[in-house]
C-alpha positions in Angstrom: 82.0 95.7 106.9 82.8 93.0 103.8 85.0 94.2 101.4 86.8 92.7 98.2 89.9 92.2 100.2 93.8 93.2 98.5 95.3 89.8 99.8 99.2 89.6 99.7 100.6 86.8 97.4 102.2 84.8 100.3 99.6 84.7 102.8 98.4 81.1 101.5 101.8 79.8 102.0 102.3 81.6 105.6 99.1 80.1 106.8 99.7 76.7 105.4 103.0 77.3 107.0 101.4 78.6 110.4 98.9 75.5 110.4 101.4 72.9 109.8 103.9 74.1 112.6 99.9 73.5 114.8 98.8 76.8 114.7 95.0 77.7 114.9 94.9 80.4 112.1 91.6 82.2 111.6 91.8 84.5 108.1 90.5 88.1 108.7 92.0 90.1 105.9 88.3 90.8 104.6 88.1 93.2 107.4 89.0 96.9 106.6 91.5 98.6 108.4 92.5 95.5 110.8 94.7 92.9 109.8 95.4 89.6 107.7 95.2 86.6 110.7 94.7 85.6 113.7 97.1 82.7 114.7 96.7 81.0 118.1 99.4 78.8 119.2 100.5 77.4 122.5 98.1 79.7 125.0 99.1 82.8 122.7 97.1 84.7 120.1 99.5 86.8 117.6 97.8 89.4 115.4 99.0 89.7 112.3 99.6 91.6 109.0 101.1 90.1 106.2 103.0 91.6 103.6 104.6 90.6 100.5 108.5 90.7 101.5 109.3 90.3 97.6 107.7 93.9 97.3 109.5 97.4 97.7 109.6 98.3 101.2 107.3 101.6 100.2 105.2 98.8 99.0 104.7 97.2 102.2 103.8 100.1 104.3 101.0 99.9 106.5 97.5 101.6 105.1 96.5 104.7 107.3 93.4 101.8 108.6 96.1 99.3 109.6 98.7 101.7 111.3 95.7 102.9 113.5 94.4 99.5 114.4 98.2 98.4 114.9 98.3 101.6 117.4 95.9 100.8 118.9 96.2 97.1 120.1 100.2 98.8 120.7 98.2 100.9 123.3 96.7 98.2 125.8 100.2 96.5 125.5 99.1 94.3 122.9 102.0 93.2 120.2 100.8 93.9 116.3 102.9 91.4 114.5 103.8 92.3 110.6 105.3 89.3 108.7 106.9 89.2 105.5 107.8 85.5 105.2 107.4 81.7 106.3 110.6 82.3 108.4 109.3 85.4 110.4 105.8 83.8 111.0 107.5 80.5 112.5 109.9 82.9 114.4 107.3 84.5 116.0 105.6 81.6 117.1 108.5 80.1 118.3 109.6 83.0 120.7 113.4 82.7 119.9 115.9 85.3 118.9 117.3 82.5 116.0 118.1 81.0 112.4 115.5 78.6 111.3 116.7 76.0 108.7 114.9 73.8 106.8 116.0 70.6 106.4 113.9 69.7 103.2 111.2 68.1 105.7 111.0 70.2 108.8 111.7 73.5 110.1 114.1 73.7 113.1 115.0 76.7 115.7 118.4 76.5 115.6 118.3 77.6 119.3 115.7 75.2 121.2 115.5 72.5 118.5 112.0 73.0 118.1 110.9 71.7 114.8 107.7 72.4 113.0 106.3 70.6 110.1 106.9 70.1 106.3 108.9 72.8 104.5 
């Protein structure tokens, strides 16, 4: 089912973010009661919800639609990712307990050295 989707003011900038670093992000936040993106990336698929991180946290709960679809992908051992920021969606990708900088060009994990496209 369409509807006129409530899209978080970041989630341009995360999936530019998400693309540049090579990942294959597919935009589903039209969908009701699912979530924001799919990102695939190195053999992986992460689902994801974005929300606005500059919001209040009561501001960022899930809907009632996106806590049960998060429960149930949760269910069959399947990991419901929710991002607030360009730094948590490149941390998730990257797999790493870590600081990411940004050097003014590229992002780096401060544990592997991994680095990831423009800032």
């Amino acid at each position: 089912m369409i509807r006129n989707a409530k899209v978080d003011s970041n989630q341009s900038e995360i999936v530019k973010a998400l693309r540049n670093a090579g990942a294959w992000v597919t935009i589903t936040s039209q969908l009701k009661n699912a979530f924001d993106i799919l990102a695939g990336y190195k053999g992986k698929l992460f689902i994801v919800e974005i929300k606005d991180g500059m919001k209040p946290p009561s501001a960022r709960r899930l809907s009632e639609g996106e806590q049960k679809c998060k429960d149930g992908f949760n269910s069959v051992g399947v990991y419901y990712y929710i991002i607030t920021s360009i730094d948590e969606a490149l941390h998730m990708i990257c797999e790493h307990d870590y600081k990411i900088t940004c050097s003014g060009f590229m992002h780096k994990c401060e544990k592997c050295g991994h680095t990831w496209g423009a800032c």
